[in-house]
VEXFIDO-542377 format. One record per residue: z, x, y of N, C-alpha, C, O in turn. Coordinates in steps of 0.05 Angstrom, whole numbers, plus 5000, padded with zeros to 4 digits. Each point is the difference from the previous one (the first is absolute). Example, Ala and Ser with C-alpha at 12.3 -4.5 7.8 and 13.67 -1.06 7.14 Angstrom:
2
515652644886500049825024500050185024501350215000497349725021500150165024501449855022500450105022
END
This chain:
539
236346974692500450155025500850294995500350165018500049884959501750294997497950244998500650244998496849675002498550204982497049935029500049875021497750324965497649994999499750005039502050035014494949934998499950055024501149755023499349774995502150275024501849885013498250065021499550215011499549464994498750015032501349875019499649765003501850355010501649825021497950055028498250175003502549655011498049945030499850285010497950085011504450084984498850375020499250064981500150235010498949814966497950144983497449835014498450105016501449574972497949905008498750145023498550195000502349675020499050155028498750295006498250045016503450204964498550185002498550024982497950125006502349784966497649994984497449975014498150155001502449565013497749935018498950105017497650054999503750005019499050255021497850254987497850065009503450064972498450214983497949994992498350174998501849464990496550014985499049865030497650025001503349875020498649925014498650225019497949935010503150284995499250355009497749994986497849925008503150184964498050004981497549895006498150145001501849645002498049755001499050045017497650034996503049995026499250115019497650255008497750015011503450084983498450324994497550004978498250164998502349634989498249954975497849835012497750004992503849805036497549834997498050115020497649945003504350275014498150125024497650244987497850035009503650114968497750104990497649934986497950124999502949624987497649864993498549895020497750074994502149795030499049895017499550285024501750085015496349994984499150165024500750065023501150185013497349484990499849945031502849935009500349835018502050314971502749925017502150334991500350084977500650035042500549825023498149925024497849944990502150045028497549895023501150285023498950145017503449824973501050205027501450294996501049984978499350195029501750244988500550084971502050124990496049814999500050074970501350194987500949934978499550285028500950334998503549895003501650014981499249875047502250045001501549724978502249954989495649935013501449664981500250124969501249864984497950355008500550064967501850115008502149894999497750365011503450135008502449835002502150034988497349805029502249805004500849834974502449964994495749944992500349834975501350234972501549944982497350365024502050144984503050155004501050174986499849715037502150085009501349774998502450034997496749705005502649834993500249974971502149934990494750134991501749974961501650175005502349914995497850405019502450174992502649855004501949984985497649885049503049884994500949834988502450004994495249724997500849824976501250124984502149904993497250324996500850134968501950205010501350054979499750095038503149985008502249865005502350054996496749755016502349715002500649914979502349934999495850014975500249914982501250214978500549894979500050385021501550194989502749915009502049944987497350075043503950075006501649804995502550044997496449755001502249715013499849874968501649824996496850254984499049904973503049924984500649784991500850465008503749994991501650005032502350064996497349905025501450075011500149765027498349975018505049854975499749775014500450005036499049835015502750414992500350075022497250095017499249915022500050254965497250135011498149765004498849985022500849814956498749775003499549775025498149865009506050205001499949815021499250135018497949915010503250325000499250155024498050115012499850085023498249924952496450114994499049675010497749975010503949824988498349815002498449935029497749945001503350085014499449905027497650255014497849935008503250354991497350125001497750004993497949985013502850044952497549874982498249805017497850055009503849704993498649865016498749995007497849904996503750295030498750015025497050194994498249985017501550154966497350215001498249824980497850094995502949664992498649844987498349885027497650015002504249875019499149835021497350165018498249905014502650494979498649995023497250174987498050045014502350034957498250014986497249754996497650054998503949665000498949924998498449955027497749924995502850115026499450015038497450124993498149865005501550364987497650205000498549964977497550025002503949914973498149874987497549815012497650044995503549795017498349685012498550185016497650024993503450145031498550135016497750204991498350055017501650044965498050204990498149844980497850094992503349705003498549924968498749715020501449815006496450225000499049725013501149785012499049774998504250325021501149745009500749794998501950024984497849635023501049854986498849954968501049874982496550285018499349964969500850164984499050024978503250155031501850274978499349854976499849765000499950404980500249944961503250015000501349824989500150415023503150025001501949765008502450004994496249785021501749745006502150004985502349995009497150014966501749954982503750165004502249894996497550265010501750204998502349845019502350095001496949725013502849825012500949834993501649885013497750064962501649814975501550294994502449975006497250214986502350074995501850115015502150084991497349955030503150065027500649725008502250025009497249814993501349754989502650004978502450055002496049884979501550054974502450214996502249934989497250365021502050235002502449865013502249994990496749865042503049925016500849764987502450025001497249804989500749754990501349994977501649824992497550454994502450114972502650115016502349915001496450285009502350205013502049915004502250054991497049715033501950045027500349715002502049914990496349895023501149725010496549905020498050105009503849564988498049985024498850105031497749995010505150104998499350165024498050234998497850055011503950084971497750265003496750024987498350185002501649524984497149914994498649865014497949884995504150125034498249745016499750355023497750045005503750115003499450265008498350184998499450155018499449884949498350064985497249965006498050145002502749505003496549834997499250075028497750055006504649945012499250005034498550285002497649975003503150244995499750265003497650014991498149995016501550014957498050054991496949855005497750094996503549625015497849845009499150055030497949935010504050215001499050115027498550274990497650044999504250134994497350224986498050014987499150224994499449554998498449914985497949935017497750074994502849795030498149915017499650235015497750075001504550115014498850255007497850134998498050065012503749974954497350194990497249924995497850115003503249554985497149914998498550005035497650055004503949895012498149995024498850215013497849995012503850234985498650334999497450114980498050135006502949744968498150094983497449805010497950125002502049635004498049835015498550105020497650035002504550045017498650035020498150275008499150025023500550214954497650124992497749924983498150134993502449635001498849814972497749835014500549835016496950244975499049655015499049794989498849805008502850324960500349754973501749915006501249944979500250015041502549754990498649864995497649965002505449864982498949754992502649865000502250034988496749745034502949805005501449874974502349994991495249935004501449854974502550114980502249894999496950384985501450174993503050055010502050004986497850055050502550075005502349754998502550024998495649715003502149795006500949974973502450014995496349974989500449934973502850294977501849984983496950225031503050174997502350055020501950154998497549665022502950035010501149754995502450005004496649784987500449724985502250114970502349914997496450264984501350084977502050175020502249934990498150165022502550255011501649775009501949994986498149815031501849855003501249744985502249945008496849924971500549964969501250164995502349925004497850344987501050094980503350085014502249974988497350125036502250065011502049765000502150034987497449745026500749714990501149934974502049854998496450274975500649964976502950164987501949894990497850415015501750164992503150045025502050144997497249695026503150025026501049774981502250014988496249805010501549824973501750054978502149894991496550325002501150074969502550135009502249984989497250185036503450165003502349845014502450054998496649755014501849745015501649894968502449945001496650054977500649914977502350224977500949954978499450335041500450284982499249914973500449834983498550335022498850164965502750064989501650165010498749724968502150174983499850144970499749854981500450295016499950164974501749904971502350084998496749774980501049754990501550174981498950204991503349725003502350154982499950004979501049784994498450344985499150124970501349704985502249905000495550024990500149724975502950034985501649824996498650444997502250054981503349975008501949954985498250105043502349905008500749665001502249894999495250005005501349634991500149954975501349824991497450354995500449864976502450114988501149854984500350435021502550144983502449785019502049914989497350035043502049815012500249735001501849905013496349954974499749744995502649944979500750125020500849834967502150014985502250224999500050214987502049685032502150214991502049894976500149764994501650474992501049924977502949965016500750105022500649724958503349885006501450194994502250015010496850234968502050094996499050425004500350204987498749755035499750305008500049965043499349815013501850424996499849945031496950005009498050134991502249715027497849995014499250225020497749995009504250245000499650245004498750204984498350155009502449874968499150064979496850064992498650205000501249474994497749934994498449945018497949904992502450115034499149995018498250305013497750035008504650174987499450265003496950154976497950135002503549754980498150074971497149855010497950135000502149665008497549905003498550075024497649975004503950125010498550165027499050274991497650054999504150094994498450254985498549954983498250174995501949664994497649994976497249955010497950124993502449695026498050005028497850095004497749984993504750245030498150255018500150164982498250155005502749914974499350274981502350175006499550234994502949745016501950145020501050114970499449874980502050385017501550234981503049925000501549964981499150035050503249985003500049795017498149915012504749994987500549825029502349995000501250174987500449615029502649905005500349655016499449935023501150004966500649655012502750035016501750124987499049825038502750065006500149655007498149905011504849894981499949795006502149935011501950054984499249825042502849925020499549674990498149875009503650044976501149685002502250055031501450185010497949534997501649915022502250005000500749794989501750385018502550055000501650134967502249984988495250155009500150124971499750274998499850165019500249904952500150334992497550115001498549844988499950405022497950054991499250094972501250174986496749705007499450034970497050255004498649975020501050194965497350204992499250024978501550014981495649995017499850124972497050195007498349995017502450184959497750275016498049974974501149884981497350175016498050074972498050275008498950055022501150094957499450334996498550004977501349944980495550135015499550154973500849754984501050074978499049625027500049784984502449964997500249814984502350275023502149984987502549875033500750125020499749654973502049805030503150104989500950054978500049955047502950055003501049915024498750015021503649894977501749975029500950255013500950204989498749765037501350215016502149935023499649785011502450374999502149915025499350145023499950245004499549585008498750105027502149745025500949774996499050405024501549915026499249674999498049914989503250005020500149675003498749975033499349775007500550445011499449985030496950084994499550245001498549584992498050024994497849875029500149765004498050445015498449925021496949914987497950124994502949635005496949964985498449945021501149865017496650214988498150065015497849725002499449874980500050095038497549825009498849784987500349764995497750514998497450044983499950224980501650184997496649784994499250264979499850265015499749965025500550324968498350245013500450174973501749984982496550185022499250164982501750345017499550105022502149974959501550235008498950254983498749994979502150295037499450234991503150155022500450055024501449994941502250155003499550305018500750075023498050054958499950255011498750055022500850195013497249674995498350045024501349775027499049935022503250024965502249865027497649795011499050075022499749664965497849985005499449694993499749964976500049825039500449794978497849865018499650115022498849634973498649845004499649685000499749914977500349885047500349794992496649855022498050085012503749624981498049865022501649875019502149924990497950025033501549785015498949725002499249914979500749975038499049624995497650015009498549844990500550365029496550025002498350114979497549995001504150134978498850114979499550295003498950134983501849965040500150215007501250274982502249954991497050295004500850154976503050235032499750065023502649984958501950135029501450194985501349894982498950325018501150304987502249945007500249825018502450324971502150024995501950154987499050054978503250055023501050174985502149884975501949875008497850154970501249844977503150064999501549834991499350435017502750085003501649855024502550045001497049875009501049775024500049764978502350024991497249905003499249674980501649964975500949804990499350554999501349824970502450275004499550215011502749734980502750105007499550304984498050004985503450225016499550244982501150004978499250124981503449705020501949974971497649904987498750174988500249565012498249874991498050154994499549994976499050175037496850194994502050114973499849884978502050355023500950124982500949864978498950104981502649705012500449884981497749924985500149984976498049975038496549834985498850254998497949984987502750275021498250164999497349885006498150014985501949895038496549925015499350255020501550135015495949884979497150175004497949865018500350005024497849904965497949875013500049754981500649994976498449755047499549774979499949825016500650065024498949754972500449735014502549865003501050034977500949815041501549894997499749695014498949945021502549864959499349715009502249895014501750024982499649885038501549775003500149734980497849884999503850034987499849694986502749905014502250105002496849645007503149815009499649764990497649924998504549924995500249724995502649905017501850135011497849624985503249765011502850194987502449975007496750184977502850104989500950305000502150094990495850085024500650274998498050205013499449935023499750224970498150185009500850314990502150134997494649925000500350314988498350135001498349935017501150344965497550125006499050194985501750174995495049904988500049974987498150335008498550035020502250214957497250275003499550014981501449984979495650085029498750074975498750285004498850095020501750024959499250304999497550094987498949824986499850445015497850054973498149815004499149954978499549895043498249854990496750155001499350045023499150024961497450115001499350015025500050235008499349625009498950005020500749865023498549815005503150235009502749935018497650055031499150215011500549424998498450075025501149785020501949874992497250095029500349795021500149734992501649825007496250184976499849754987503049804982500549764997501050504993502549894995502249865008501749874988497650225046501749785020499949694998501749845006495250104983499749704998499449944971498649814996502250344985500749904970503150054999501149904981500450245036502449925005501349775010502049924989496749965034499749775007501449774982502249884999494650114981500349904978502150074983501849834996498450354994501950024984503149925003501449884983499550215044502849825021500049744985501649964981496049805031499649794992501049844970501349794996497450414985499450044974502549944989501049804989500350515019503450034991502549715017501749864988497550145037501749755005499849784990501849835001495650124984500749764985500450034971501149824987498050385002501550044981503750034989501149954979499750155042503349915005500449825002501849914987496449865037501549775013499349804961501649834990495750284997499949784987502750054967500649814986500350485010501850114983503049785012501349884983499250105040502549945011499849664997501949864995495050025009500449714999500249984968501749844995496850314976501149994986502049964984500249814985501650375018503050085002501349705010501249854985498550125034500849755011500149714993501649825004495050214978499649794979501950044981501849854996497850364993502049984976503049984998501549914982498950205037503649905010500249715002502149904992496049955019499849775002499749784987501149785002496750324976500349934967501949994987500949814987500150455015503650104980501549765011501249874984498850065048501749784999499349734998501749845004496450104992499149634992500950054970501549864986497250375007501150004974503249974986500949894980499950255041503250054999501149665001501849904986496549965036501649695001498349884983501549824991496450154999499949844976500350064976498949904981503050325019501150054973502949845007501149844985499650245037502249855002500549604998501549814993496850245015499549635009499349894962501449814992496650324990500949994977501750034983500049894978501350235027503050024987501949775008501749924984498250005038501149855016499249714984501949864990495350065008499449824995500150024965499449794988501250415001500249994963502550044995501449804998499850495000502350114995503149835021502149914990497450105033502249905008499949704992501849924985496749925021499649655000500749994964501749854991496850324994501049944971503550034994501449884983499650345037503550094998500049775013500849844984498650035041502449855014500149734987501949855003495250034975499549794981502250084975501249824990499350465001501849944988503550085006501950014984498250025039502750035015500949615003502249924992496149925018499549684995500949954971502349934996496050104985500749954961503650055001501649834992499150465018502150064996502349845009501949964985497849955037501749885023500649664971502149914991494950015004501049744989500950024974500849804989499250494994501549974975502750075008501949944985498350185034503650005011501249714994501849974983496949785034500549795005500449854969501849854992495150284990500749874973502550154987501749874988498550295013502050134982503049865014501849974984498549965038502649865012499449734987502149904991495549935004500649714980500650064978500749794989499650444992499650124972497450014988499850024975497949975041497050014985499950314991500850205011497649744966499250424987497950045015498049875007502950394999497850185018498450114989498350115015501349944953499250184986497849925004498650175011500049544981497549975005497950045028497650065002504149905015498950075029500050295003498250115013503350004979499450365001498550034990498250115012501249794957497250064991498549985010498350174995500749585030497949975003500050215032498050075012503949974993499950095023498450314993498250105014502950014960498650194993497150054995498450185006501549614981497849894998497850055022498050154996502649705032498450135030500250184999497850115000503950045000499950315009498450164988498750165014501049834959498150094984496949885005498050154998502049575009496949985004499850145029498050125006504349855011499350145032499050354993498450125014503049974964498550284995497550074999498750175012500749614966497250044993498349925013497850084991502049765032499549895022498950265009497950124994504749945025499850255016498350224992499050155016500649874952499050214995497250004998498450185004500949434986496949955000498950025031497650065002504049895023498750045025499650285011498150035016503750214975499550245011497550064979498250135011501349794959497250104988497449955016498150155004502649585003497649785015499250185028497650025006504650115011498950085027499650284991498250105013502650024974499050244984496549914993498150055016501549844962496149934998498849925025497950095007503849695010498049965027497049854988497950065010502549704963497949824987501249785012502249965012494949844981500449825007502049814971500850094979499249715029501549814978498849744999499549905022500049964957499549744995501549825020502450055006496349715007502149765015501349894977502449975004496849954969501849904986502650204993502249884997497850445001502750034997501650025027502450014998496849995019501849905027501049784997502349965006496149844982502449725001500950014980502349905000496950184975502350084981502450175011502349924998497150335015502650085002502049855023502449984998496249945021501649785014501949794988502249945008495849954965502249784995502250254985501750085015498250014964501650204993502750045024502349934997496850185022502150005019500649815007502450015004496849805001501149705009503049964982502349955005496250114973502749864981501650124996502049884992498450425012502050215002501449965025502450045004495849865015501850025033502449734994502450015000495849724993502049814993502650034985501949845004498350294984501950094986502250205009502450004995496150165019501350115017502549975030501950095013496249714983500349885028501249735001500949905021499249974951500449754984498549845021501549925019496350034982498649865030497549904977499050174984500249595015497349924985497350135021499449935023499750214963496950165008498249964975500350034976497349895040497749934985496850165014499350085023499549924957496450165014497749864992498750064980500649735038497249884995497850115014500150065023497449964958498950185009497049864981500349894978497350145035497449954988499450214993500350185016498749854962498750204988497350135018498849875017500550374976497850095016499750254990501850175002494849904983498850214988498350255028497750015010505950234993498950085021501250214995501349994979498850315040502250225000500949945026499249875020502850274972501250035035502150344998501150104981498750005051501850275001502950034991501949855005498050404978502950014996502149925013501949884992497350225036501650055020500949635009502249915006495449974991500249735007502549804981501349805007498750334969500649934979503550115013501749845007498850444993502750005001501349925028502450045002495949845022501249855020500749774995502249925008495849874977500949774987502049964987501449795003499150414979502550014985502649995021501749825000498150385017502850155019500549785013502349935003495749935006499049745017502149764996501449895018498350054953500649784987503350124993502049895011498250264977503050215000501149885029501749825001497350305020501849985017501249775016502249985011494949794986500149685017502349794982501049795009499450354959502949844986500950135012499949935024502050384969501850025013501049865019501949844999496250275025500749885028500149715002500849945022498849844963499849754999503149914985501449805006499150414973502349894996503250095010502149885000497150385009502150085015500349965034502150075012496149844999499149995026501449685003502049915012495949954970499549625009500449874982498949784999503150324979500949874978498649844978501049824987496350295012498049854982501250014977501550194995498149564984500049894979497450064987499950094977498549885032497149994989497750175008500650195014498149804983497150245005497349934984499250064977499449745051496950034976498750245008501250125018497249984977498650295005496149864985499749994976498549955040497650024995497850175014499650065023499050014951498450195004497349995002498849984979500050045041497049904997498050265002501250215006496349804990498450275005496949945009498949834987499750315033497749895004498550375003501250214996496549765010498550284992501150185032499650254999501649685024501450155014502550034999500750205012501049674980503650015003500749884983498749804993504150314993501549774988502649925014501350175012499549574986501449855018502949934980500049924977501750125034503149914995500049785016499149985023502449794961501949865015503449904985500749914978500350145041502949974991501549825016500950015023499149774954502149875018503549934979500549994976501349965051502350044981501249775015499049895020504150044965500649735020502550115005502149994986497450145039502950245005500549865027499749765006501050385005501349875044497550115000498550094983501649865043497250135032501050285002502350095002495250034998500650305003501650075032498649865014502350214996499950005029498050025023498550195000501549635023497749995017499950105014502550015003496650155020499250265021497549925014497750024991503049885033497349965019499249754993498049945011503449824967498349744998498150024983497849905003502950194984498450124971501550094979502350075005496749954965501950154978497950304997497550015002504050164993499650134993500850164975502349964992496050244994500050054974501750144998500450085023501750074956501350314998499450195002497850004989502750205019498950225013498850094978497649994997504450114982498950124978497149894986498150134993502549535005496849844992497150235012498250144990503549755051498350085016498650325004497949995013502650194980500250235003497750064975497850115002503549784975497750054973497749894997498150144992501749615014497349855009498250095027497749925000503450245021498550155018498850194994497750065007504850124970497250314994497849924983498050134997502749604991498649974989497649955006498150064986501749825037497949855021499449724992497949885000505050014991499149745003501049835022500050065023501049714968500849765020502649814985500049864980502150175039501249774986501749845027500450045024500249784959500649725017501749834990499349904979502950045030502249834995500549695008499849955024500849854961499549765009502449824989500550044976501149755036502249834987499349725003499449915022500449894950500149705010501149914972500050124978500849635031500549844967502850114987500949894980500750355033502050105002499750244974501650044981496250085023499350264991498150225012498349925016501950244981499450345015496350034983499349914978499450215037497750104985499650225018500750045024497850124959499950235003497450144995500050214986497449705026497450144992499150235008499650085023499950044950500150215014496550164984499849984975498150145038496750004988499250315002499850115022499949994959500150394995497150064993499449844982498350335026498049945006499150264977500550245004498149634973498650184985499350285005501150214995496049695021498050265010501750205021499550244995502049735023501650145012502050164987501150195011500049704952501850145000498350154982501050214992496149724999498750264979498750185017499450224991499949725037500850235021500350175001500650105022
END
């Protein structure tokens, strides 16, 4: 967008106009026998409107004000040019027909459906005029002809009141979705929001001005490639819609809801502290609002600054509001992450580090008791040491394991299961055992260190909770889940609603997990199944 020839709809239009003069003049001199009527004055006339094609198209070429205000005259000498056209050039069979596709087209860019359904009326009444004037010296009519072009005149009119019932909009430079499709976590979305709008339209300078809801105003300006923050008033009037302003010529431009183009003075609209601080000139300025704020955005320097900007502004509003709203749901994720994270770091510790202290706060309590019969403690310290040291290396093989994020063999899962089995018993002085069928499979790390925390936590809680003695722990595995079951011969867990239910802690770790568990008492023992689902946790 920064460079090369910039056709916005007021170039188009007068481009067109010019070669259509042109064309004009070209095709009456090749063909003789036309005009039919006033010949002398119809070239005159056809060289007096290229002069003005190719003045309109000088003046308004850089110049967006002159564009809008040239527009509706223009028009109008399009409408009545073409009037005398039809009338001089053989009536309903004019070669010039043509020329009302494009006053069509002119109002349906321009302006809206109204003034293209205004357009078709006018012109379709001047059309028959002329054609019935030019006829009725004619004693070639020919019916057929006229029905069949006032058939295309009413089609087409039909076709293009359509297109403006639909506004035409002027589609907003590729390069702004793709620089706003990803905002970064760790730069503002004002910012980079601003950078990608200029990069855009081709804009030199700008300024982002942004109001959070019961907040500070934040700015940032970019100059000659180079962003900075700026302090500007917090009493910020953000405007509408888009309009395209001109400082010095006290002069600014928008559309209202008919699409209508409405002059204005830019020094009423943006505060003077504000003009002076941005040092703004001419440029476009956008409105952006979201659920959380609103602001407003100029762009300066852009090559070729026309009408058409009002509705790639549009777009661009659009563009930038979701580019914040999607920076802020980010942020949001990740705050949100930081804290699942935050509790399952906790809830692991909980279920390793504390449960291994309060297993050996238990050891401690009963060598008190031995040391009051006279039993030596020396050996039970040893072994007590003993845990602690495998609980290290433990700890240290699980932070390697979620560090790689591999999978692991099912056979060392139930190896390390039994492994802990027999450390917890001891611990815990409680008989724990791990039966388990073998099975040539992997399974997720992650799966692997819930099983563990799993089994960690259902002794504890069995022997400090319900006084278990015992603990079978079997392990089964099939190509979707592997299944715990634990049963211990402790009390009944407590019942709620006519039912048992599991420990929270069980409960809580087997949910992120996305599995299922289920609690059950008969025969005067507790079970505890609990089924952790492969493919979901390599997920």
């Amino acid at each position: 967008m920064g460079g090369g020839l910039q056709l916005y709809s007021g170039r188009v239009i007068a481009l067109g106009r010019l070669m259509l003069a042109t064309l004009f003049m070209v095709a009456l001199m090749i063909d003789v026998s036309q005009p039919v009527q006033a010949p002398t004055e119809t070239y005159e006339l056809l060289l007096l409107y290229q002069l003005f094609a190719a003045v309109i198209a000088l003046a308004t070429w850089n110049n967006w004000w002159l564009d809008a205000k040239l527009a509706g005259p223009a028009h109008a000498v399009d409408i009545a040019l073409f009037t005398v056209l039809v009338f001089v050039t053989e009536g309903y069979t004019s070669p010039f027909f043509v020329f009302f596709v494009f006053l069509l087209l002119s109002a349906a860019i321009r302006w809206g459906w109204k003034e293209t359904t205004l357009t078709a009326i006018l012109v379709a009444i001047l059309y028959l005029v002329a054609g019935n004037l030019a006829a009725s010296s004619d004693t070639r009519f020919q019916l057929y002809r006229f029905i069949v072009r006032a058939g295309h005149l009413v089609i087409l009119s039909l076709i293009l009141i359509w297109f403006g019932i639909h506004q035409w909009r002027t589609r907003g430079p590729s390069a702004a979705e793709e620089l706003l499709a990803e905002p970064l976590p760790d730069r503002s979305p004002i910012e980079s929001g601003l950078s990608a709008a200029m990069d855009a339209l081709g804009a030199r300078h700008g300024a982002f001005i942004w109001l959070e809801d019961g907040g500070a105003a934040k700015c940032f300006a970019r100059k000659d490639g180079v962003t900075t923050s700026c302090d500007v008033c917090s009493q910020l009037l953000v405007a509408p819609v888009p309009f395209i302003y001109d400082f010095p010529k006290n002069r600014s431009l928008t559309r209202d809801a008919e699409r209508n183009l409405v002059g204005g003075t830019p020094r009423d609209e943006i505060d003077t502290g504000l003009r002076t601080a941005l040092d703004l000139g001419k440029g476009l300025a956008v409105p952006v609002r979201t659920g959380a704020g609103e602001g407003q955005v100029f762009l300066e320097g852009m090559p070729s600054l026309s009408i058409d900007h009002l509705d790639i502004g549009a777009q661009l509003a659009a563009d930038l509001a979701a580019h914040i709203q999607r920076h802020a749901l980010m942020m949001a994720a990740a705050d949100s992450a930081e804290a699942r994270s935050r509790i399952v770091l906790a809830r692991d510790l909980h279920d390793s580090v504390v449960q291994f202290l309060a297993g050996a706060a238990f050891r401690l309590e009963a060598m008190k008791r031995s040391e009051a019969s006279g039993r030596k403690l020396e050996p039970e310290l040893n072994e007590l040491k003993q845990l602690m040291m495998q609980e290290q290396g433990e700890l240290r093989a699980f932070i390697t394991a979620l560090r790689s994020g591999t999978q692991v063999p099912f056979a060392d899962v139930v190896r390390d299961l039994q492994a802990l089995a027999g450390r917890l018993a001891r611990q815990w002085d409680i008989e724990c055992e791990v039966l388990a069928a073998p099975a040539d499979m992997m399974v997720p790390t992650d799966l692997h260190l819930d099983a563990h925390q799993l089994v960690r936590e259902a002794v504890a809680n069995a022997v400090r909770h319900a006084g278990a003695k015992s603990m079978r722990i079997g392990v089964a595995s099939s190509r979707r889940e592997v299944r715990l079951d634990l049963v211990n011969d402790g009390k009944a867990f407590p019942q709620a609603g006519g039912g048992f239910h599991p420990p929270q802690s069980l409960k809580e770790r087997v949910e992120r997990a996305n599995g299922a568990i289920e609690v059950s008492r008969g025969m005067d023992v507790t079970k505890v199944s609990i089924s952790l689902p492969i493919a979901g946790r390599a997920a």
